[in-house]
N, CA, C and O atoms as a Tinker XYZ file with bonds, in Angstrom:
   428  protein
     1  N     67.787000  174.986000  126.774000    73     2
     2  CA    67.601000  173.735000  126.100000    64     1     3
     3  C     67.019000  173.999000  124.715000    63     2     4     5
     4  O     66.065000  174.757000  124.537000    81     3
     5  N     67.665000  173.313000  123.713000    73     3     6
     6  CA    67.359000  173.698000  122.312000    64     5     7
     7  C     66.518000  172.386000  121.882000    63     6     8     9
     8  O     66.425000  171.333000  122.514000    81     7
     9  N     65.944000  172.714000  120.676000    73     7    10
    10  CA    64.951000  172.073000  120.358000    64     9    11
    11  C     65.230000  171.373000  119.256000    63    10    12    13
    12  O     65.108000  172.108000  118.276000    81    11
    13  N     65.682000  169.838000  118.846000    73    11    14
    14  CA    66.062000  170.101000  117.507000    64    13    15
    15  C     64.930000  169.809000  116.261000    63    14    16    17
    16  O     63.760000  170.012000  116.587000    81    15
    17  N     65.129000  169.441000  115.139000    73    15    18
    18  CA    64.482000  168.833000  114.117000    64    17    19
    19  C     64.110000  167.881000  114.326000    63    18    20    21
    20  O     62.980000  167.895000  113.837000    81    19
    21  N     64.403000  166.233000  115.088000    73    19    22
    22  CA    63.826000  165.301000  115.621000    64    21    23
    23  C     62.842000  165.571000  116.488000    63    22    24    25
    24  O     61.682000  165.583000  116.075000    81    23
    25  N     63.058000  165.765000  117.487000    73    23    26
    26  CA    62.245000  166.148000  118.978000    64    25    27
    27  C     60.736000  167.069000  118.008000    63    26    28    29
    28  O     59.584000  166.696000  118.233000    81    27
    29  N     61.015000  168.209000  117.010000    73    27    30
    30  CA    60.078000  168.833000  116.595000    64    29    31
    31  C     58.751000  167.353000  115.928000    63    30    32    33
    32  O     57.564000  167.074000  116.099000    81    31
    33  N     59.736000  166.899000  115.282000    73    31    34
    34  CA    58.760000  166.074000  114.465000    64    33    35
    35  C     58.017000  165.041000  115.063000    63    34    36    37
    36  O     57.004000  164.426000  114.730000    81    35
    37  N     59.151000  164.990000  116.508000    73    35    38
    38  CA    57.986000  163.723000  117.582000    64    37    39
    39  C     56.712000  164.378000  118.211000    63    38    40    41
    40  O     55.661000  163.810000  118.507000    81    39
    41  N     57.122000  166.036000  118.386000    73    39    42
    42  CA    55.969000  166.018000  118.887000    64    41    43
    43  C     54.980000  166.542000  118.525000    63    42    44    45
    44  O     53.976000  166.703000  119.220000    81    43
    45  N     55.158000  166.958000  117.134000    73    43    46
    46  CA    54.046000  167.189000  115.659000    64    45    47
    47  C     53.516000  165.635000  115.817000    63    46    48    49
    48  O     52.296000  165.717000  115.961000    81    47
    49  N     53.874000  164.422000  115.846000    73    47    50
    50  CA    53.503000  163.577000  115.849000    64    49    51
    51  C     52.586000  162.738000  116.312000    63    50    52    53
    52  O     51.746000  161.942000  115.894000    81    51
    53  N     53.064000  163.218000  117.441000    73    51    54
    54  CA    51.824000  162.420000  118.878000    64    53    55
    55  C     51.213000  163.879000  119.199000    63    54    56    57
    56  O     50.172000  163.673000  119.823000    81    55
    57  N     51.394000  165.109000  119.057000    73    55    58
    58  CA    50.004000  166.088000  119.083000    64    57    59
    59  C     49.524000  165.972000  117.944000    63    58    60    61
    60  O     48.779000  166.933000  117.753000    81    59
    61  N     49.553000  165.257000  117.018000    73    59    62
    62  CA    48.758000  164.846000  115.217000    64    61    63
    63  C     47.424000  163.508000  116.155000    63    62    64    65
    64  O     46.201000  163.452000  116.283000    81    63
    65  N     48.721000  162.586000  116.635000    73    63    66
    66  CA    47.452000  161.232000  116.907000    64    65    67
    67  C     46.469000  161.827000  118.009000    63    66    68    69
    68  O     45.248000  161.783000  117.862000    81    67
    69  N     47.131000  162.429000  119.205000    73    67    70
    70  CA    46.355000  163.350000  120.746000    64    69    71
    71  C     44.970000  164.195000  120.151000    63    70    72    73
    72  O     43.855000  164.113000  120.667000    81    71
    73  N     45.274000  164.931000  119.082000    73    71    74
    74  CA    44.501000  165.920000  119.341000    64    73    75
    75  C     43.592000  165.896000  117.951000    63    74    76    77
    76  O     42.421000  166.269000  118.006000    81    75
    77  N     44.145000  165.468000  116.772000    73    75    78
    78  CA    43.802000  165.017000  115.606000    64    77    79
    79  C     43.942000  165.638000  114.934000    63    78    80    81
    80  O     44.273000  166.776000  115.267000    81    79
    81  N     43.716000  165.166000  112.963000    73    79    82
    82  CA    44.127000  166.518000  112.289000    64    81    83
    83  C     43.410000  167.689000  111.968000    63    82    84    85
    84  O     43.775000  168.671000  111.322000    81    83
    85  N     42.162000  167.398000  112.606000    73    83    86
    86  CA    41.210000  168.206000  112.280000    64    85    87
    87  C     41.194000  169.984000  113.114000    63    86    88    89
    88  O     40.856000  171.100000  112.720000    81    87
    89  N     41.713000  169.469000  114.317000    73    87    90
    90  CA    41.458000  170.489000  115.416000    64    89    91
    91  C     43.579000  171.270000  115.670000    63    90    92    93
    92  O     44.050000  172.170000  116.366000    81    91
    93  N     44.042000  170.510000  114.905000    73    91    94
    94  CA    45.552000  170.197000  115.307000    64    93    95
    95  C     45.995000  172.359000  114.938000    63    94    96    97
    96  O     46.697000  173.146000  115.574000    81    95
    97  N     45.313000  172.502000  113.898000    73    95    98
    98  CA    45.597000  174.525000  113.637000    64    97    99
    99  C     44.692000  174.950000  114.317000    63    98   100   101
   100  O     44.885000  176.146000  114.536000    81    99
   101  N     43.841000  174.604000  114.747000    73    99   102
   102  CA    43.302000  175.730000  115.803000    64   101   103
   103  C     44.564000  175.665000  117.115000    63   102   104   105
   104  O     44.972000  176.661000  117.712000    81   103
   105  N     44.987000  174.360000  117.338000    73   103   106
   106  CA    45.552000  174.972000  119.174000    64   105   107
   107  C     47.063000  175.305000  118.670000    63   106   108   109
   108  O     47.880000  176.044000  119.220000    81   107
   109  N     47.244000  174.358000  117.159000    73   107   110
   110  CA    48.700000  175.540000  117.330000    64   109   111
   111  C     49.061000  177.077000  117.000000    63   110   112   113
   112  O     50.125000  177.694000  116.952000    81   111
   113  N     47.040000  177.598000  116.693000    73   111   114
   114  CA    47.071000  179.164000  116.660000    64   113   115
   115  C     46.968000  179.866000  118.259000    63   114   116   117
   116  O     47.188000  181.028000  118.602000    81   115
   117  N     46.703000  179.124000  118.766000    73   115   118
   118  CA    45.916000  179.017000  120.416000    64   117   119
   119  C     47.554000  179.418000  121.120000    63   118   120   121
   120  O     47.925000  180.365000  121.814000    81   119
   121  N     48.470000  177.884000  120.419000    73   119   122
   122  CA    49.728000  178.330000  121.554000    64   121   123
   123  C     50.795000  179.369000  120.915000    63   122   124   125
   124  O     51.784000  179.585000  121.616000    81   123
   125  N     50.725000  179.955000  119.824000    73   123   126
   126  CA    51.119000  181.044000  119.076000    64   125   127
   127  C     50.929000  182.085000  119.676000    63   126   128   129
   128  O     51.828000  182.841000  120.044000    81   127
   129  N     49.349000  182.310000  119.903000    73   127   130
   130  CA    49.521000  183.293000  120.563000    64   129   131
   131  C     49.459000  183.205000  121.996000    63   130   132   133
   132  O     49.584000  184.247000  122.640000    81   131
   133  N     49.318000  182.318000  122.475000    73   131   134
   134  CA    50.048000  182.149000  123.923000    64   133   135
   135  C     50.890000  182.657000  123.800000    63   134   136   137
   136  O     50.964000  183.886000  123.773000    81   135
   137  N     52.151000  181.587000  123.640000    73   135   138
   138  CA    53.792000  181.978000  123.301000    64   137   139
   139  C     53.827000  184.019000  123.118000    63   138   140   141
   140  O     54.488000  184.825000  123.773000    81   139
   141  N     52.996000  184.226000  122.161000    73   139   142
   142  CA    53.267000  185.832000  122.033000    64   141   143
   143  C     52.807000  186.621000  122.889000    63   142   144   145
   144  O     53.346000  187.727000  122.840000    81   143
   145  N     52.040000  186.510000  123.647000    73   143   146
   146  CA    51.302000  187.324000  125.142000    64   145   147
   147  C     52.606000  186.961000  125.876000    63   146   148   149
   148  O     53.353000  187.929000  126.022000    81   147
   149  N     53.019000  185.887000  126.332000    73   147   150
   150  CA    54.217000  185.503000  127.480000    64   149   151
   151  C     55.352000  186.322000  126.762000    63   150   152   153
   152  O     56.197000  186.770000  127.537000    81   151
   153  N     55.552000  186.628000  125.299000    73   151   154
   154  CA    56.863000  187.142000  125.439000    64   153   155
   155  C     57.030000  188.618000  125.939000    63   154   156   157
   156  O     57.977000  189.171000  126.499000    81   155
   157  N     55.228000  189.282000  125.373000    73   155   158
   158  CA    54.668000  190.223000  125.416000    64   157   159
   159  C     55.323000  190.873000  127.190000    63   158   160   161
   160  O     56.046000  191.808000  127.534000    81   159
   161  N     54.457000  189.582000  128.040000    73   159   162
   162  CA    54.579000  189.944000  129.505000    64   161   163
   163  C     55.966000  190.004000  130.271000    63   162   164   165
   164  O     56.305000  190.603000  131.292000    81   163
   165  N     56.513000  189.322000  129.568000    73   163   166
   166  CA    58.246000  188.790000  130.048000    64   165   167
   167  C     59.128000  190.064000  129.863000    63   166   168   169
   168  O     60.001000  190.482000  130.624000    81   167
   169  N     58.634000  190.668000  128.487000    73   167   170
   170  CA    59.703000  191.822000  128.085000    64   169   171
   171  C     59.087000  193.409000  129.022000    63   170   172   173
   172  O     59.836000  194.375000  129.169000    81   171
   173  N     57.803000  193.391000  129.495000    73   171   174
   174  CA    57.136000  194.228000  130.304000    64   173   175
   175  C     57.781000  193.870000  131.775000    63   174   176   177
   176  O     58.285000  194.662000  132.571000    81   175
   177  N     57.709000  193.242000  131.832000    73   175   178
   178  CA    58.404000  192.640000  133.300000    64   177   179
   179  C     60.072000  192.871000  133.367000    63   178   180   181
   180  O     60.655000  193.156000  134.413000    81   179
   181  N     60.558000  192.742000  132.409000    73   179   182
   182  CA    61.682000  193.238000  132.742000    64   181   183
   183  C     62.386000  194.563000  132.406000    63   182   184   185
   184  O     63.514000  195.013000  132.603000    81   183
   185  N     61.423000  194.939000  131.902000    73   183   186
   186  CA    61.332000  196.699000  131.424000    64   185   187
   187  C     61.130000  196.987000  133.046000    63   186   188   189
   188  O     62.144000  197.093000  133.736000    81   187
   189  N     59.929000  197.103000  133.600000    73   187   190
   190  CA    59.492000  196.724000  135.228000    64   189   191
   191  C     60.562000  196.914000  136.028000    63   190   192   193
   192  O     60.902000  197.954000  136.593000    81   191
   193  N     61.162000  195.668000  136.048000    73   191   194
   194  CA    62.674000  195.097000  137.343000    64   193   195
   195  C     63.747000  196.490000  136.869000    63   194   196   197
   196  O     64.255000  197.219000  137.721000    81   195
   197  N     63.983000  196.694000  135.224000    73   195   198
   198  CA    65.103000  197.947000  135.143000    64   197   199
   199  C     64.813000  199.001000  135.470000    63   198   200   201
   200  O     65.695000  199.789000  135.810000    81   199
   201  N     63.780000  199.276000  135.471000    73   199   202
   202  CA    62.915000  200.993000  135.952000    64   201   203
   203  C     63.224000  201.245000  137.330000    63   202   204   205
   204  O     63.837000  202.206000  137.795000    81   203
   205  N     62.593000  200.006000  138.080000    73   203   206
   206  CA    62.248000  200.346000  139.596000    64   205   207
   207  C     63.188000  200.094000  140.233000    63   206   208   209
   208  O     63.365000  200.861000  141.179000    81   207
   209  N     64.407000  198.746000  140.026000    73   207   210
   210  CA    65.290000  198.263000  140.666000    64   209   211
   211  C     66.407000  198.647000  140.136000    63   210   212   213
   212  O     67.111000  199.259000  140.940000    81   211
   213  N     66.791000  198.545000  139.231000    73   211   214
   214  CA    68.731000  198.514000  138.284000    64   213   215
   215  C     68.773000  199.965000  138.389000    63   214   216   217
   216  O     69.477000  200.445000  139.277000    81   215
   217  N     68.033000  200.839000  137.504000    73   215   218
   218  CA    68.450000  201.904000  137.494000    64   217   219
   219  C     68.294000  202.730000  138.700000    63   218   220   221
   220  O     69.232000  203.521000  138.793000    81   219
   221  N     67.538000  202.816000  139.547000    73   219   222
   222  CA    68.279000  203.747000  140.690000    64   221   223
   223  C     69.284000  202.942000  141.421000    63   222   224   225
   224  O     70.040000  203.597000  142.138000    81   223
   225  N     69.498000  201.290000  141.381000    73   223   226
   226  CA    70.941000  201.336000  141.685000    64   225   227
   227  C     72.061000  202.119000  140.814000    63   226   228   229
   228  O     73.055000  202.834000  140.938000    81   227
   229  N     71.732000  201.874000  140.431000    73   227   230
   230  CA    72.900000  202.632000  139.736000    64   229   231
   231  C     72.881000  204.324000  139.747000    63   230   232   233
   232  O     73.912000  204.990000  139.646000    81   231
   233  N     71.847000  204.764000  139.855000    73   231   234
   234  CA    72.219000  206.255000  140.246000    64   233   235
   235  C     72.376000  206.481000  141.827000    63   234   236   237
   236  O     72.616000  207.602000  142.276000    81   235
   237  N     72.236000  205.417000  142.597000    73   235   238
   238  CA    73.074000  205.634000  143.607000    64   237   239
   239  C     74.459000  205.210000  144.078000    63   238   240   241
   240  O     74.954000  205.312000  145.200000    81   239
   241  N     75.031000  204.645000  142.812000    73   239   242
   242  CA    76.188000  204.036000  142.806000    64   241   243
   243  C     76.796000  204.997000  142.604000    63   242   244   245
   244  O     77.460000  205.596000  143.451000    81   243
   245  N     76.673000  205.284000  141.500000    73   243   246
   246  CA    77.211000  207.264000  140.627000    64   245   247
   247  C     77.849000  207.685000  141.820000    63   246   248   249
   248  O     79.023000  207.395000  142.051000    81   247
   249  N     77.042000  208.451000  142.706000    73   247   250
   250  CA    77.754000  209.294000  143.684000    64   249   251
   251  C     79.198000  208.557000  144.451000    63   250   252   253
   252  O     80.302000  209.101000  144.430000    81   251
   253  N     78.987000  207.570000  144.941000    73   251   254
   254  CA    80.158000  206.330000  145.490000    64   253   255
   255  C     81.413000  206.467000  144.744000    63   254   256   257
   256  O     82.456000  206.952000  145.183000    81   255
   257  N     81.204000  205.981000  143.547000    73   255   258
   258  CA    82.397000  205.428000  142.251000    64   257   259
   259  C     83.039000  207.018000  142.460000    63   258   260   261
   260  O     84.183000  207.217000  142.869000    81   259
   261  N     82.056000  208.114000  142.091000    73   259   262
   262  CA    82.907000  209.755000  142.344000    64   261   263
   263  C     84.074000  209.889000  143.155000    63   262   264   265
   264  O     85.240000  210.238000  142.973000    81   263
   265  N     83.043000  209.311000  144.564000    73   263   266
   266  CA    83.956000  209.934000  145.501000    64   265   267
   267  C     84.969000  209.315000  145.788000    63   266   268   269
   268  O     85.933000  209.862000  146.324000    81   267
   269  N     84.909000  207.570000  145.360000    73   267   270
   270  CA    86.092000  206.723000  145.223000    64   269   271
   271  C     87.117000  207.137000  144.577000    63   270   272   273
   272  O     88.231000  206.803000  144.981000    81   271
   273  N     86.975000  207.983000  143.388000    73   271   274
   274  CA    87.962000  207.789000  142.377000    64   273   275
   275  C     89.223000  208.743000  142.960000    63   274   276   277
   276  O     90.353000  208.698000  142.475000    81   275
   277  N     88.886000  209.506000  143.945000    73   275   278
   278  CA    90.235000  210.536000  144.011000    64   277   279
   279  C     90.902000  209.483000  145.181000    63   278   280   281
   280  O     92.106000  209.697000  145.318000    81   279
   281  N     90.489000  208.628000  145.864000    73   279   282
   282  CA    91.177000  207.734000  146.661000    64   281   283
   283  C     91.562000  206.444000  146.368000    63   282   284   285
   284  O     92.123000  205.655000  147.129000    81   283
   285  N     91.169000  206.242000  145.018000    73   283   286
   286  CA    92.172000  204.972000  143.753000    64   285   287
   287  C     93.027000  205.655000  143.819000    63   286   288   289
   288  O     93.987000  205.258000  144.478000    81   287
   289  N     93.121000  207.414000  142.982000    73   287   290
   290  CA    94.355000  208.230000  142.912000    64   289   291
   291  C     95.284000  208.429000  143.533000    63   290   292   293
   292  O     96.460000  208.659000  143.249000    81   291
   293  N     94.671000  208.326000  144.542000    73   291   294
   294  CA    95.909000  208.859000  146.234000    64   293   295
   295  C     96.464000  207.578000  146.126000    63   294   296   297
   296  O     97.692000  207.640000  146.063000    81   295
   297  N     95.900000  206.150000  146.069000    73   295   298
   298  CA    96.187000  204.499000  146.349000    64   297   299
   299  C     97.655000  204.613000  145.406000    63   298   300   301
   300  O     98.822000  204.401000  145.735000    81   299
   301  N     97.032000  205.053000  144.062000    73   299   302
   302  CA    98.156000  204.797000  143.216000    64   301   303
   303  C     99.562000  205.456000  143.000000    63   302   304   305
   304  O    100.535000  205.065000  142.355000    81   303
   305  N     99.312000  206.797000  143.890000    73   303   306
   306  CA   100.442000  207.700000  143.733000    64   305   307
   307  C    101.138000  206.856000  145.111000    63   306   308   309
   308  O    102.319000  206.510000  145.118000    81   307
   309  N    100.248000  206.614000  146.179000    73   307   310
   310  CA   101.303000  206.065000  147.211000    64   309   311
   311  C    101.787000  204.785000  146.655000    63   310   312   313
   312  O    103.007000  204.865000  146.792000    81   311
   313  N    101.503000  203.598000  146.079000    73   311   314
   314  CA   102.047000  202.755000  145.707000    64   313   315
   315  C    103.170000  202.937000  145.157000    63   314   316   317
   316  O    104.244000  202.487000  145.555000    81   315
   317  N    102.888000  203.940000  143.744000    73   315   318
   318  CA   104.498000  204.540000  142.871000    64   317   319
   319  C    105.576000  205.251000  144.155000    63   318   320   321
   320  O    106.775000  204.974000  144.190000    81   319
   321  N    105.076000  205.959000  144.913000    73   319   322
   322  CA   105.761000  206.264000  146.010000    64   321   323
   323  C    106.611000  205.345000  146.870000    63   322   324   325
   324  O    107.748000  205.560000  147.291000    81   323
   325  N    106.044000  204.563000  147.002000    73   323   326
   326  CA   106.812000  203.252000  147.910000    64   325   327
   327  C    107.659000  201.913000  147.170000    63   326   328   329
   328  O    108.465000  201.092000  147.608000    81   327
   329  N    106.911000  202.198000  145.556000    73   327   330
   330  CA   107.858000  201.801000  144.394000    64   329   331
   331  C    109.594000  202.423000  144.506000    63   330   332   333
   332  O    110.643000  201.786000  144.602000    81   331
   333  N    109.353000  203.845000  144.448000    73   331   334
   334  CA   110.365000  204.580000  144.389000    64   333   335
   335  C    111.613000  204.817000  145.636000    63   334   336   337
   336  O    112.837000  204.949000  145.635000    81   335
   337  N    110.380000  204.779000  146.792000    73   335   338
   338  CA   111.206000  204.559000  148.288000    64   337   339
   339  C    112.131000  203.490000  147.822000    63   338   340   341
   340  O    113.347000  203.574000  147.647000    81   339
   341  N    111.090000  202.144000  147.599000    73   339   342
   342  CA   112.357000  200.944000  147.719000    64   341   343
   343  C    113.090000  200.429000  146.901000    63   342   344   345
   344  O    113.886000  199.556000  147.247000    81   343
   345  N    112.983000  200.878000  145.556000    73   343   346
   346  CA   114.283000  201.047000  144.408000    64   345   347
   347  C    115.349000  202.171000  145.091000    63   346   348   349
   348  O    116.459000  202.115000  144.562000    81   347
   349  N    115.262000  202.876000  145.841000    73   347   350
   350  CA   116.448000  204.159000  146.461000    64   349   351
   351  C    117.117000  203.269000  147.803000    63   350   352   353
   352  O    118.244000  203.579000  148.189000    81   351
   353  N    116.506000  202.368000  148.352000    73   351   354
   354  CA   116.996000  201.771000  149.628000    64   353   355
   355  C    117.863000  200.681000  148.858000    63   354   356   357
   356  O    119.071000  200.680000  149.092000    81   355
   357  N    117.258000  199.595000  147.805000    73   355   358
   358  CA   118.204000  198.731000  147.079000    64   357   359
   359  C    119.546000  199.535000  146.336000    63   358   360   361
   360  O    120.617000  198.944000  146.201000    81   359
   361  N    119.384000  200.693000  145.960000    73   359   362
   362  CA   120.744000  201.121000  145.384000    64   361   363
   363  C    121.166000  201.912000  146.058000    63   362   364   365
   364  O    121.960000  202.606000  145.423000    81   363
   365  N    121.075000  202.194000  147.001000    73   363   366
   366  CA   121.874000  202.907000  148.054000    64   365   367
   367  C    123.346000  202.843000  147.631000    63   366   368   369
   368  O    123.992000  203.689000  147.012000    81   367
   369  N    123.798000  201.432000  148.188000    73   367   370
   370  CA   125.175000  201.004000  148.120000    64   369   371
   371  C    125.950000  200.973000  146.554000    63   370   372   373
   372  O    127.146000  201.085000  146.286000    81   371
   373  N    124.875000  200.793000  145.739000    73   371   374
   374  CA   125.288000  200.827000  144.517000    64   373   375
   375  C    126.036000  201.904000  144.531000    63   374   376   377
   376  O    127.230000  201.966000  144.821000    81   375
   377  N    125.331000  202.753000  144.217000    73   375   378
   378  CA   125.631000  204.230000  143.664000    64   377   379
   379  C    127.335000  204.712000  143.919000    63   378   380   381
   380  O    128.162000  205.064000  143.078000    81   379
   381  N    127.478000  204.565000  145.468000    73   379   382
   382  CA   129.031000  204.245000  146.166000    64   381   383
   383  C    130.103000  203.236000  145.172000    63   382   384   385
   384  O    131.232000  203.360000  144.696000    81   383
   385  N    129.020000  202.181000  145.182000    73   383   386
   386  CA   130.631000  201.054000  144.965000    64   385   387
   387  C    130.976000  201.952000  142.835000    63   386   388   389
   388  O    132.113000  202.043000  142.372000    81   387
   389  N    130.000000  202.308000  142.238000    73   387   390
   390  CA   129.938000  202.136000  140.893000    64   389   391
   391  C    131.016000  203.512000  140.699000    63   390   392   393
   392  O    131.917000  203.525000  139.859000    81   391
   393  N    130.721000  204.657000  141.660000    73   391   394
   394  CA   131.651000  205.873000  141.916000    64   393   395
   395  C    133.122000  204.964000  142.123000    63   394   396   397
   396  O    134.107000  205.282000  141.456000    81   395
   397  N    133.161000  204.230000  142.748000    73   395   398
   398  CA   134.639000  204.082000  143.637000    64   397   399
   399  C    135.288000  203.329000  141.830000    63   398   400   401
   400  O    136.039000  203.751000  140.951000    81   399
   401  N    134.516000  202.141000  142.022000    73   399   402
   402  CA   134.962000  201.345000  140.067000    64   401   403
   403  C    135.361000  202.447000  139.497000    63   402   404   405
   404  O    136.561000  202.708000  139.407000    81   403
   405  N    134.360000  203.290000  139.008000    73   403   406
   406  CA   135.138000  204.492000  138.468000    64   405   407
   407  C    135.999000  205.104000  138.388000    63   406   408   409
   408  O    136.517000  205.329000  137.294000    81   407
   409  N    136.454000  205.586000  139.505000    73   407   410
   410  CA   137.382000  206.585000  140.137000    64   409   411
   411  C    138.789000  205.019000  139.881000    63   410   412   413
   412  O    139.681000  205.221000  139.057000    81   411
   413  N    138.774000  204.134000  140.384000    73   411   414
   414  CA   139.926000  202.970000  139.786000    64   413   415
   415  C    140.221000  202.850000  138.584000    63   414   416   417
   416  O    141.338000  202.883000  138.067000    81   415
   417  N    139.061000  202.686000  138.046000    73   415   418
   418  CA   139.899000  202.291000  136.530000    64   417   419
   419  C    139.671000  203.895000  135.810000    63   418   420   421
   420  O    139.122000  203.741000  134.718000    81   419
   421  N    139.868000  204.999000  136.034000    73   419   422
   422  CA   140.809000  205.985000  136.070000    64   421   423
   423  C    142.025000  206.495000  136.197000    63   422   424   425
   424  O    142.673000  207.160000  135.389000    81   423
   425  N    142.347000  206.060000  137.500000    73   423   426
   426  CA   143.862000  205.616000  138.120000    64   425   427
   427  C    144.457000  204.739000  137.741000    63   426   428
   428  O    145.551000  204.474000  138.239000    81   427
C-alpha cells in the first residue's frame, strides 16, 4: 500500500493538531529512528532465514538436480527414440507405394 501526497498531508495534519507544533520534531525524530532500527532488524532477519534455512536447501538440492540430470537425458533420448519408432511405422507403406509410382512412370 502506497502512500500518496494527500494521505501525507492529512496526517501531518491531525499529528500537527494531536501532538502540537511544539513537540511535533521530536517524535518525528523518535519514529525515524524507529522506522531505521525495524529496517535495521528486518534486513538481519532475513540475512538469518537465508543462512540457516534457503541455503542449505539448496545445497541439498545440488546433489538431487546431479543425479537427475542423466535421467532427463535417458527421458529425452527415449522420447526421440519413440519419435523415430513411429515416423518408421507411418511410412512403412509409403516407401513401397512411392518405389512402385516410380518404377510406372518409367515404363
Amino acid at each position: 500500500m502506497k502512500i500518496g501526497a494527500l494521505e501525507l498531508v492529512v496526517i501531518f495534519m491531525v499529528a500537527l493538531i494531536v501532538i502540537g507544533p511544539d513537540k511535533l520534531p521530536e517524535y518525528a525524530r523518535k519514529l525515524g529512528i524507529a522506522l531505521n532500527e525495524f529496517r535495521k532488524v528486518s534486513s538481519e532477519m532475513t540475512k538469518d532465514i537465508r543462512e540457516t534455512v534457503v541455503e542449505p536447501l539448496e545445497e541439498a538440492q545440488r546433489p538431487l538436480k546431479e543425479a537427475l540430470e542423466p535421467l532427463e537425458q535417458l527421458d529425452k533420448d527415449i522420447q526421440g527414440d519413440i519419435k523415430t519408432v513411429e515416423n518408421d511405422f507411418k511410412n512403412i507403406g509409403k516407401a513401397k507405394k512411392e518405389k512402385i509410382e516410380t518404377e510406372e512412370k518409367d515404363a
